[in-house]
PABA-688980 format. One record per residue (C-alpha): residue in three letters; x, y, z. Coordinates in steps of 0.5 Angstrom, whole numbers, plus 2048, in hexadecimal, padded with zeros to 3 digits. Layout:
N
<pt aa="ALA" x="X" y="Y" z="Z"/>
...
END
This chain:
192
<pt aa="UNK" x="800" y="800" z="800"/>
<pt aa="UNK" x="803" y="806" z="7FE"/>
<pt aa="UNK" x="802" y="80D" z="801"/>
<pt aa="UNK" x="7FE" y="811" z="7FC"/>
<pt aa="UNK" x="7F6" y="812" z="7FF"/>
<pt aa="UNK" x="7F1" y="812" z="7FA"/>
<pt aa="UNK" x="7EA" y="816" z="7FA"/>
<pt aa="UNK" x="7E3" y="814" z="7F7"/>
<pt aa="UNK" x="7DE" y="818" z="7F7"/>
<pt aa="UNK" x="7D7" y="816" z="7F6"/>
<pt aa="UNK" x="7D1" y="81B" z="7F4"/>
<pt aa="UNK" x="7CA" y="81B" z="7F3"/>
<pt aa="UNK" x="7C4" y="81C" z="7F6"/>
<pt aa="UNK" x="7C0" y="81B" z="7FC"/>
<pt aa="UNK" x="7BC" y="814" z="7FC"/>
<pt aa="UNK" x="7C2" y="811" z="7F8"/>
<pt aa="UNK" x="7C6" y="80C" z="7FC"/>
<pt aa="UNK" x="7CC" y="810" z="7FD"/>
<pt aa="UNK" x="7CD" y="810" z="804"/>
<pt aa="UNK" x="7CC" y="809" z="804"/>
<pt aa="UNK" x="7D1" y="809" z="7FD"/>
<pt aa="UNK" x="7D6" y="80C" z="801"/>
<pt aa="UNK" x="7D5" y="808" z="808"/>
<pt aa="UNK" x="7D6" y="802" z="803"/>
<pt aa="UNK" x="7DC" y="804" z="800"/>
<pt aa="UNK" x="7DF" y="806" z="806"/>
<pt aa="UNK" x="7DE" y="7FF" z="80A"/>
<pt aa="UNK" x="7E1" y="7FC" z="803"/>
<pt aa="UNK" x="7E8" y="801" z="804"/>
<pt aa="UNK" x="7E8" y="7FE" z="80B"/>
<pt aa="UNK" x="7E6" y="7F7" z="80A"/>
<pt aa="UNK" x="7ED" y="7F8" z="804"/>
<pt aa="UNK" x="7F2" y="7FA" z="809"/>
<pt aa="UNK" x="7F2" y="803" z="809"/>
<pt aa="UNK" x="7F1" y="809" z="80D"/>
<pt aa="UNK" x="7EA" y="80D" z="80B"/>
<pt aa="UNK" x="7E7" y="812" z="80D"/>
<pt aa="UNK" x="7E0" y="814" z="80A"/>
<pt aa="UNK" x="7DC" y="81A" z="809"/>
<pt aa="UNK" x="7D5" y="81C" z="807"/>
<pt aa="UNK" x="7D0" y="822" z="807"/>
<pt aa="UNK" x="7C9" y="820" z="805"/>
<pt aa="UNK" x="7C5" y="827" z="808"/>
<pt aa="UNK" x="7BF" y="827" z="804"/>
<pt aa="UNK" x="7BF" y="81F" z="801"/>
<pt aa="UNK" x="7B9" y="81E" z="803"/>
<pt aa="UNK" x="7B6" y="824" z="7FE"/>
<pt aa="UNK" x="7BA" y="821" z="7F9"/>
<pt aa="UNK" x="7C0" y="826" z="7FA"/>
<pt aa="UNK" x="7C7" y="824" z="7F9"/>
<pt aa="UNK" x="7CB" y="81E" z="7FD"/>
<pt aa="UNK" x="7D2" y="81D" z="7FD"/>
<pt aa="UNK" x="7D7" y="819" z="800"/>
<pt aa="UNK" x="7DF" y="819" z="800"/>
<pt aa="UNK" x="7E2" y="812" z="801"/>
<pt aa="UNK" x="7EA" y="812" z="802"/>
<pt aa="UNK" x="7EE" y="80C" z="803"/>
<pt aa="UNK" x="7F5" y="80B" z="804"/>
<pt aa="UNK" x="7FA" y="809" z="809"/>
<pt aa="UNK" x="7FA" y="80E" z="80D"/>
<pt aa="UNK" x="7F4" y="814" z="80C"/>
<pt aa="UNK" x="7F4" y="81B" z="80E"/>
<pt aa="UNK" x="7EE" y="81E" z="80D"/>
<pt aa="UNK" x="7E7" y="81B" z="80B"/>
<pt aa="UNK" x="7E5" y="820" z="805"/>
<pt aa="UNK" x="7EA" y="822" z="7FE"/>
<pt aa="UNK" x="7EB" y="828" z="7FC"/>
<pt aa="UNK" x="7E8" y="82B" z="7F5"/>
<pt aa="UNK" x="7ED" y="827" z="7F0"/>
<pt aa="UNK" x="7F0" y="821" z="7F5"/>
<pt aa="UNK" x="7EA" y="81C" z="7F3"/>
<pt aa="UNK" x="7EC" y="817" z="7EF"/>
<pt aa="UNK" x="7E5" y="813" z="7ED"/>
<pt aa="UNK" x="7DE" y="818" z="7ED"/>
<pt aa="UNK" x="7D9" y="814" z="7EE"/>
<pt aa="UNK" x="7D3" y="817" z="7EB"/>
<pt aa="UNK" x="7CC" y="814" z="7ED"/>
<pt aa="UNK" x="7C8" y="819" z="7E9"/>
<pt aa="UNK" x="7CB" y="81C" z="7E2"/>
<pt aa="UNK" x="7CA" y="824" z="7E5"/>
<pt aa="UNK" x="7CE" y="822" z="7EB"/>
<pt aa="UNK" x="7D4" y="820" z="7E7"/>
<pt aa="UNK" x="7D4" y="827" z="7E4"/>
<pt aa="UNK" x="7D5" y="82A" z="7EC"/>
<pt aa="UNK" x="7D9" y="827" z="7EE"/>
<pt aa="UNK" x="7DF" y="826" z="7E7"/>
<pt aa="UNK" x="7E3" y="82A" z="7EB"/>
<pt aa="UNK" x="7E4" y="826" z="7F0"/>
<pt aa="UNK" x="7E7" y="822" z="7EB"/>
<pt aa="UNK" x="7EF" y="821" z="7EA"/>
<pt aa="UNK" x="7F1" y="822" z="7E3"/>
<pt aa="UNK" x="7F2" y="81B" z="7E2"/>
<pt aa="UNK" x="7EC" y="819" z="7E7"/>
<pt aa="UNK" x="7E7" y="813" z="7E4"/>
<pt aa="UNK" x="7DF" y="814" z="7E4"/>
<pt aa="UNK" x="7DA" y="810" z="7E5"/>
<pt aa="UNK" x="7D3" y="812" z="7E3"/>
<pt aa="UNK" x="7CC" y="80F" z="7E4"/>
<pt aa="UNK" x="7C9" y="811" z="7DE"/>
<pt aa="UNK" x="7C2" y="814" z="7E2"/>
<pt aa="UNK" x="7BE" y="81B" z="7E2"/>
<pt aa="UNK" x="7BB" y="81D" z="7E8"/>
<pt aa="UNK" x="7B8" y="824" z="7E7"/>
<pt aa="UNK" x="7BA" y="829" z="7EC"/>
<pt aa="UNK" x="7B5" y="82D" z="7EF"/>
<pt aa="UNK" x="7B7" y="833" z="7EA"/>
<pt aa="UNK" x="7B6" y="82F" z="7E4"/>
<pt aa="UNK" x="7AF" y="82C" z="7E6"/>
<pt aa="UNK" x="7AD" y="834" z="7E8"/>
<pt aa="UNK" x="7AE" y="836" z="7E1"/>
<pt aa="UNK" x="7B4" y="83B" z="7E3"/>
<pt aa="UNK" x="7BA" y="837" z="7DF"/>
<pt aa="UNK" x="7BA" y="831" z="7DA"/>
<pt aa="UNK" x="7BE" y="82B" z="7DC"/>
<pt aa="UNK" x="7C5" y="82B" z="7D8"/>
<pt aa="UNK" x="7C3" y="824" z="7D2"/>
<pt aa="UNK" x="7CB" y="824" z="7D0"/>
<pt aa="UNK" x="7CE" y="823" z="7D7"/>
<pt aa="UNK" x="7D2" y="81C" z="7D5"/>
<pt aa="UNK" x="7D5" y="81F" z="7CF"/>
<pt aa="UNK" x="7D7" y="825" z="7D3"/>
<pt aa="UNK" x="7DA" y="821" z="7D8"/>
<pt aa="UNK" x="7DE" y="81C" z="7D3"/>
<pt aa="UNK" x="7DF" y="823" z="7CF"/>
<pt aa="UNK" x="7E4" y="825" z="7D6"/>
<pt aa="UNK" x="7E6" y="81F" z="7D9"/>
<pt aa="UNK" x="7E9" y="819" z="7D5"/>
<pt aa="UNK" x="7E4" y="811" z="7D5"/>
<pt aa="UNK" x="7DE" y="813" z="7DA"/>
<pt aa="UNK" x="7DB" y="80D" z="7DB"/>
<pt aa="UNK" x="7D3" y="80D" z="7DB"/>
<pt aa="UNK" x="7CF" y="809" z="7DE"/>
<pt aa="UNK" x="7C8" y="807" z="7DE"/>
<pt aa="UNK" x="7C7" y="804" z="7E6"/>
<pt aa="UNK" x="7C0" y="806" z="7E6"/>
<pt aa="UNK" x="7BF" y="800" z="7E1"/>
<pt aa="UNK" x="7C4" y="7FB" z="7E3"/>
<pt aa="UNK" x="7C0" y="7FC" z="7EA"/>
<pt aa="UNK" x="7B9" y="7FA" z="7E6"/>
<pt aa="UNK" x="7BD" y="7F4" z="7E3"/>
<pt aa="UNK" x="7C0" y="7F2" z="7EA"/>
<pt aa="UNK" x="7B7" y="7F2" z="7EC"/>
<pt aa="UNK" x="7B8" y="7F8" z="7F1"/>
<pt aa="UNK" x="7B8" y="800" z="7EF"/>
<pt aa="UNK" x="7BB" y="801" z="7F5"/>
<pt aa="UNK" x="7C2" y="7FE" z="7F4"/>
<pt aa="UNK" x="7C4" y="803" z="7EE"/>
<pt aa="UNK" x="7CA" y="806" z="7F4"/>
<pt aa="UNK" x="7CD" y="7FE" z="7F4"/>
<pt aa="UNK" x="7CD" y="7FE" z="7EC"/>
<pt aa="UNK" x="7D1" y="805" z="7ED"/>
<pt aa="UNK" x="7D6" y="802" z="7F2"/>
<pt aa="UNK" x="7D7" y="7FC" z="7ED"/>
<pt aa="UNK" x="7D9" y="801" z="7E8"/>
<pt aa="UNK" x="7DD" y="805" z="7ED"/>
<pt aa="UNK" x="7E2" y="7FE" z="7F0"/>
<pt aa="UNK" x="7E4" y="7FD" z="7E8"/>
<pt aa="UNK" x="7E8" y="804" z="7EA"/>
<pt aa="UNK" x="7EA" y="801" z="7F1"/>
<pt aa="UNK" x="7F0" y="7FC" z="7F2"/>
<pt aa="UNK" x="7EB" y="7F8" z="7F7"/>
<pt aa="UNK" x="7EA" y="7F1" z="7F6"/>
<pt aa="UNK" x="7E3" y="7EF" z="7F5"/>
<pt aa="UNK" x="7E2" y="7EB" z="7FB"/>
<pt aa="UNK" x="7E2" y="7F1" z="800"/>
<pt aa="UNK" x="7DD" y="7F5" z="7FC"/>
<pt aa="UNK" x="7D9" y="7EE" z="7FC"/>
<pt aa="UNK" x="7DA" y="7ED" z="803"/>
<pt aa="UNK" x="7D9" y="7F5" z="805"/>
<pt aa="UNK" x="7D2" y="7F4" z="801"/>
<pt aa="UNK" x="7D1" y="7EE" z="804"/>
<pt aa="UNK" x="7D0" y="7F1" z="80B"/>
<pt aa="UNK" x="7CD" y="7F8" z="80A"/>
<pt aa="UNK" x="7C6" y="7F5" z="806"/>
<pt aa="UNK" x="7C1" y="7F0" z="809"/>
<pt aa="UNK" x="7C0" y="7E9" z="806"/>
<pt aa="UNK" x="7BA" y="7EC" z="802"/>
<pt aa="UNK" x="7BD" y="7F1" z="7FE"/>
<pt aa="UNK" x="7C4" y="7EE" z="7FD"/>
<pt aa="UNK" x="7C4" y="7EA" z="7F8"/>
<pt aa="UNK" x="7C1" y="7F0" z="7F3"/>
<pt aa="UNK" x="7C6" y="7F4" z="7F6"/>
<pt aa="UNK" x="7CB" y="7EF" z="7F5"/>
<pt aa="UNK" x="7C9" y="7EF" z="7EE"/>
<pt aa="UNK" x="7C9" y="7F7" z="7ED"/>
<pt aa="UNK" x="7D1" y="7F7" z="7EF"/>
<pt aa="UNK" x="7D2" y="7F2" z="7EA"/>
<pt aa="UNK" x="7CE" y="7F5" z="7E4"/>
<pt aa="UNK" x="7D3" y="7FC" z="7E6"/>
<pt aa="UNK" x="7D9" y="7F9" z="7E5"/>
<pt aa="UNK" x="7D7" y="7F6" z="7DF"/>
<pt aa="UNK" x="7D4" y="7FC" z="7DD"/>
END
């Protein structure tokens, strides 16, 4: 293990996972040996305002939340989050996007559109964007609530972490009888 501490930032909104996402992740880095510290803010979620959580892991970690430009993976559970967070991003920094639109307030009162080019803006900027489809995966794992562990399939491709640890992690943070379709979920994101 070397020293370098490494920073994921997940982003969305409320009612999408990410806490849980990032609990997950967390235990995971654990469970593989690292120091991790975790941030998040979640406000006003429960009226579908933004989420984030910073996840940093290494041999020895500091502080809990990167600064703009020290992230090394952008996690984005909505495609509009990714553009409000990108600075937060390292210029060689990796994105994950979950291609799904939830209208803020603003947009659904008429006051602004919401952008329809945000993937090609992003891919425009940062070189091999991944996007995803976690809502559907979700549906094909047999549960629309799974979408955050399609999306933490995609994130481990990124990661040097054996399987087993995010199975075992996975195992033990969901009931008997949603595992199986988060299960399911995990696996549809790291074929994605």
């Amino acid at each position: 293990m070397n020293n370098t501490t490494r920073s994921i930032l997940l982003a969305g909104v409320g009612g999408q996972g990410i806490i849980r996402a990032s609990d997950i992740l967390s235990l995971v880095m654990i469970e593989a040996g690292y120091d991790v510290k975790k941030s998040e803010v979640h406000g006003m979620a429960q009226r579908g305002g933004c989420v984030t959580s910073h996840v940093r892991y290494g041999k020895k970690v500091y502080s809990p939340m990167a600064k703009k430009g020290d992230v090394d993976i952008l996690v984005s559970f909505e495609k509009l989050e990714t553009l409000r967070y990108l600075d937060y991003l390292k210029p060689d920094g990796k994105i994950i996007i979950n291609d799904e639109e939830i209208y803020p307030p603003s947009v659904n009162l008429g006051e602004v559109e919401y952008p329809d080019n945000i993937n090609e803006l992003i891919a425009s900027h940062f070189s091999n964007p991944k996007v995803i489809r976690a809502s559907e995966m979700a549906l094909k794992a047999g549960n629309h609530k799974t979408s955050n562990s399609a999306i933490l399939g995609a994130l481990s491709l990124y990661l040097d972490i054996q399987t087993n640890f995010w199975e075992s992690v996975l195992r033990n943070a969901f009931s008997e009888k949603i595992l199986e379709a988060n299960l399911r979920a995990f696996n549809f994101g790291r074929n994605a």
